[in-house]
C-alpha positions in Angstrom: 24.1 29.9 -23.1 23.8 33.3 -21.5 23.5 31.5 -17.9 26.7 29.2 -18.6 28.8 32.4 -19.5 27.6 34.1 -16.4 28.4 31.3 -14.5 32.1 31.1 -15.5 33.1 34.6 -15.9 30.7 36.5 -13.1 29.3 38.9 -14.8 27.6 39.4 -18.4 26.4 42.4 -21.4 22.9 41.2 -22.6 19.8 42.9 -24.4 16.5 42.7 -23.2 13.3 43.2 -24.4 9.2 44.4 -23.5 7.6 44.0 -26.8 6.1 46.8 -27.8 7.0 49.0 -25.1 10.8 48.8 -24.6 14.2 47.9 -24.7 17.5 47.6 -22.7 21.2 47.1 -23.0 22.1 45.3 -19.3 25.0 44.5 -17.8 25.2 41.9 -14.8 27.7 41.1 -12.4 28.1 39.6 -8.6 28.8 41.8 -6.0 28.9 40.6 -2.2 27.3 37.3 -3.0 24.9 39.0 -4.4 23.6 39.4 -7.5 23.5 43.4 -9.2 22.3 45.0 -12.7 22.7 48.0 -14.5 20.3 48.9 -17.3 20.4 51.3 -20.2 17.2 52.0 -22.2 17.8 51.5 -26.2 15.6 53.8 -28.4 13.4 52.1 -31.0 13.7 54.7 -33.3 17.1 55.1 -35.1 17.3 58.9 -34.9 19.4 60.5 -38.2 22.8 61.5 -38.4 21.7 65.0 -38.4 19.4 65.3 -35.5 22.3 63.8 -33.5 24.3 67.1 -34.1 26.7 65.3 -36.7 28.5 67.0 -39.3 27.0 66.5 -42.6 30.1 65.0 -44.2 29.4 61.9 -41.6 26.5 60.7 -44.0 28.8 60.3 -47.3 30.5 57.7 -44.8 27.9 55.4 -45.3 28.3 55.8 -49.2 31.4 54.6 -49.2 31.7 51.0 -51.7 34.6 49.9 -49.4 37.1 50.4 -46.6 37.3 51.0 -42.6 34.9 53.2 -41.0 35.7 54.3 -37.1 33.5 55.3 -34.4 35.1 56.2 -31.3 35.3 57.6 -28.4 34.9 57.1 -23.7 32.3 54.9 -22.9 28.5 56.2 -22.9 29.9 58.8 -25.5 26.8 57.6 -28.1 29.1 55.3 -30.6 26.3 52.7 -30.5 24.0 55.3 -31.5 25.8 57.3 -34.2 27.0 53.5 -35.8 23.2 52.8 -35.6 22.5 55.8 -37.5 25.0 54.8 -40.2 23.8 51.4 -40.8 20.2 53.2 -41.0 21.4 55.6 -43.5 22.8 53.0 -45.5 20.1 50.5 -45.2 17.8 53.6 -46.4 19.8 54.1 -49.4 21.6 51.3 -50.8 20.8 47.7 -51.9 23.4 45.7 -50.1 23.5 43.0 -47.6 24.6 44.0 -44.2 25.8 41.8 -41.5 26.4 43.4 -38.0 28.1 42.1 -35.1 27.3 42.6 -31.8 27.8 42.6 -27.9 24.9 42.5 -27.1 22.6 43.3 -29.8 21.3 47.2 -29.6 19.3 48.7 -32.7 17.2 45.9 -34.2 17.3 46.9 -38.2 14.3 46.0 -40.4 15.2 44.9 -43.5 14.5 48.7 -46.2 16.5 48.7 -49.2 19.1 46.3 -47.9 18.8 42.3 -45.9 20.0 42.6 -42.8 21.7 40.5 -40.6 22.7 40.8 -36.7 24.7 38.6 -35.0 24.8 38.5 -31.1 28.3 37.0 -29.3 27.1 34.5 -27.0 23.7 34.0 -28.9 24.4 33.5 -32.3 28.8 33.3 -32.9 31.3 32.4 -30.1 33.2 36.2 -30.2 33.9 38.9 -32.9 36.7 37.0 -34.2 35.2 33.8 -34.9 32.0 35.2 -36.3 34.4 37.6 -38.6 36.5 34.4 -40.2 33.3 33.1 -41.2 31.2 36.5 -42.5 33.4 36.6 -45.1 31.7 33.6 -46.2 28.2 35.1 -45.4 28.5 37.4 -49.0 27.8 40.4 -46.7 28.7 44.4 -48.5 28.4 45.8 -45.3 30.2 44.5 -42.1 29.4 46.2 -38.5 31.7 44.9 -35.6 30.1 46.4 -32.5 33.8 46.4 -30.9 37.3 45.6 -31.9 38.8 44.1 -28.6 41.6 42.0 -29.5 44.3 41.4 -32.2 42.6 38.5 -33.9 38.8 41.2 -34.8 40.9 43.9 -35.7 43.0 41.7 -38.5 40.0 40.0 -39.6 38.3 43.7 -40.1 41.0 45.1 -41.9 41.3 42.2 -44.3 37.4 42.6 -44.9 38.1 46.6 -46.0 41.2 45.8 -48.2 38.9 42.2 -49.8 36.0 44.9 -50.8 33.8 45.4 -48.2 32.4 48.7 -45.9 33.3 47.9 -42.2 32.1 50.1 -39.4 33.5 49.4 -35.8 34.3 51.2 -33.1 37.1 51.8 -30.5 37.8 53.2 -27.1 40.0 56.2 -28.4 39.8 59.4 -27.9 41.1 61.7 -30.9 41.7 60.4 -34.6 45.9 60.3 -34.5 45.0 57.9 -31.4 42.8 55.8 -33.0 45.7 54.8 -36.1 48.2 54.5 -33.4 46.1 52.3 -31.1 45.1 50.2 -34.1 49.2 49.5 -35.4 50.3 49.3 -31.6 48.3 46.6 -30.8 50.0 44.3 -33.8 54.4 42.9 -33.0 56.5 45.3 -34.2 57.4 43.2 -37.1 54.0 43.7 -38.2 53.3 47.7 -37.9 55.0 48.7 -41.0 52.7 46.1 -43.0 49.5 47.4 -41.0 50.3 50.8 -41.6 50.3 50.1 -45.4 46.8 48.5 -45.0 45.3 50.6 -43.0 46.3 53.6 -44.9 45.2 51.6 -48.0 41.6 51.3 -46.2 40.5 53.7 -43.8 37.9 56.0 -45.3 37.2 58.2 -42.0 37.5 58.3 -38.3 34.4 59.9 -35.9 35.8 60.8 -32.3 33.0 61.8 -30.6 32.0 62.8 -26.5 29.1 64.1 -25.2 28.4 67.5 -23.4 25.9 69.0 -21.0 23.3 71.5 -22.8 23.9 74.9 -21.5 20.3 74.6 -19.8 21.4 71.2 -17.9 18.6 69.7 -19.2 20.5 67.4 -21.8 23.9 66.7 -24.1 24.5 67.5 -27.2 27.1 65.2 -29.2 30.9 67.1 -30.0 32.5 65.1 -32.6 36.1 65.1 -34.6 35.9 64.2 -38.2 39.2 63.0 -39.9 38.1 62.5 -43.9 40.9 60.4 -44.9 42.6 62.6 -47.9 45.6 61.3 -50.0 47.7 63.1 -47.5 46.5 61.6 -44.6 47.5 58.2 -46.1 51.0 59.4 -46.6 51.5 60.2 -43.1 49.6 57.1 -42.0 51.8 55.1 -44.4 55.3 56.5 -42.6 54.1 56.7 -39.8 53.9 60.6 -39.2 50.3 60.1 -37.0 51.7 63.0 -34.9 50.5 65.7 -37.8 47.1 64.8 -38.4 45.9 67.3 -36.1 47.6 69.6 -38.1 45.7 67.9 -41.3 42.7 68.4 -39.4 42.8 71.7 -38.2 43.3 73.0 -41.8 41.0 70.3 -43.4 37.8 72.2 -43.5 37.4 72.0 -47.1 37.5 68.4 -46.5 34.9 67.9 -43.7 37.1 67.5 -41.1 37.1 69.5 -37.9 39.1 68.5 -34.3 37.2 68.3 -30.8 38.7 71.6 -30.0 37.0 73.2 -33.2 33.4 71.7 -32.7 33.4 72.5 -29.4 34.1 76.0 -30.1 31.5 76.1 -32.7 29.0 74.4 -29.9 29.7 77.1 -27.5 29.6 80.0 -29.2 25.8 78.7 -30.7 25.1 78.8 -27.0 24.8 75.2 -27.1 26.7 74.4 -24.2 28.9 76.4 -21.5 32.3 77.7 -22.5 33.5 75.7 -18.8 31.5 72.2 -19.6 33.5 73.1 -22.9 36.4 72.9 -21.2 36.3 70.3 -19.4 36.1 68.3 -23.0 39.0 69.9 -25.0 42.1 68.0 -25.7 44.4 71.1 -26.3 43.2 73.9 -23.9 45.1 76.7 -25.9 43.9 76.1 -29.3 40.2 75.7 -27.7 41.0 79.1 -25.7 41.6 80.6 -28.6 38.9 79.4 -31.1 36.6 80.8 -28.2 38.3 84.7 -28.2 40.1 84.1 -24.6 43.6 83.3 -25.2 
């Protein structure tokens, strides 16, 4: 099956194992009537939530009984890894059956307290869409959709968070208002006002996360923002006032939440990383300037 899709669209995202010794995430395309491959090694160990650098308030996001859970952020920013680290958590914890939906397959999951299930597109379903009309079916508790690329997965998600279940997913956003709007704009406009209402009836949290060099250059340390969603973040979701959840956010540290600009700030003056690889992260220079003392 793998072959056939490489032969009609040129290129492919597979898995690939050494038993015992390895494991990648590959990617392979044509190039110059040649054929070319990228690898990316996958950890077998599932490292914590913690020892990634996360915020402790990320863990009760595994806790949750029901709703929408988003990972986001640039690609190679570590969402595979931090959504692997949720599953973990919750698979640590709870007794539940999780079913997880992937492109390719990263983590592999032993069954702990919860069954497990994972689902690879091409392998095992024909997309995320098809494979989330039937899951439904499947009695899962906990649903992970490894990405939310089209109209059709992103309905079918939402639907899943308002029928009862925990969904985890991820998109290519980049801060936490951007990640609501992305999610309405991608529905007809007739649509949005509906969306809004379900999506602020659902979403339980939103990590934006991006990855920084260590101070020493000899690693990266993870900078995340945390939106906890709050009764007033569902009013502004719900009329459409995505604009002031920075505000929310910046003032939400009772809450959990913290922006980029903040956890960056935090990071640098730790000595973590450099005040300029800082920079080069921030979304709003000015605030960040002056969390770090040089407005």
């Amino acid at each position: 099956m793998q072959r056939e899709r490489f032969e009609r669209d040129f290129e492919l995202d597979f898995s690939y194992s050494l038993p015992g010794r390895a494991r990648f995430r590959g990617n392979l395309y044509r190039q110059r009537d040649a054929l070319g491959a990228a690898f990316r090694l996958i950890p077998f160990e599932i490292k914590s939530l913690e020892s990634l650098g996360l915020p402790p308030i990320v863990s009760t996001f595994a806790q949750f009984p029901r709703g929408f859970v988003l990972v986001t952020g640039p690609t190679g920013s570590g969402k595979s890894t931090t959504l692997a680290s949720l599953v973990d958590l919750a698979n640590r914890t709870r007794h539940d059956h999780i079913m997880t939906v992937e492109d390719p397959i990263e983590f592999l999951h032993r069954h702990k307290s919860c069954l497990v299930n994972q689902r690879e597109i091409g392998e095992d379903t024909q997309s995320f869409s098809q494979a989330l009309k039937h899951v439904l079916r499947q009695d899962p508790d906990i649903i992970l959709v490894g990405e939310m690329r089209d109209l059709e997965t992103i309905q079918v998600a939402l639907t899943a968070a308002e029928t009862g279940h925990l969904v985890f997913a991820t998109l290519h956003t980049q801060d936490a208002a951007q990640t609501v709007d992305r999610i309405i704009d991608v529905f007809p406009s007739h649509q949005q006002q509906q969306v809004r209402q379900q999506l602020a009836g659902t979403l339980q949290g939103v990590v934006c996360q991006t990855l920084a060099k260590t101070a020493d250059g000899q690693g990266r340390v993870v900078a995340a923002e945390v939106l906890t969603v709050t009764p007033a973040v569902r009013n502004l979701i719900r009329e459409g006032k995505t604009h002031q959840i920075y505000s929310v956010m910046q003032a939400g540290g009772q809450h959990g939440m913290q922006t980029l600009d903040q956890h960056l700030a935090e990071l640098v003056r730790a000595g973590r990383i450099t005040y300029e690889g800082a920079l080069d992260k921030a979304h709003h220079i000015e605030d960040f300037n002056r969390l770090t003392g040089r407005a």
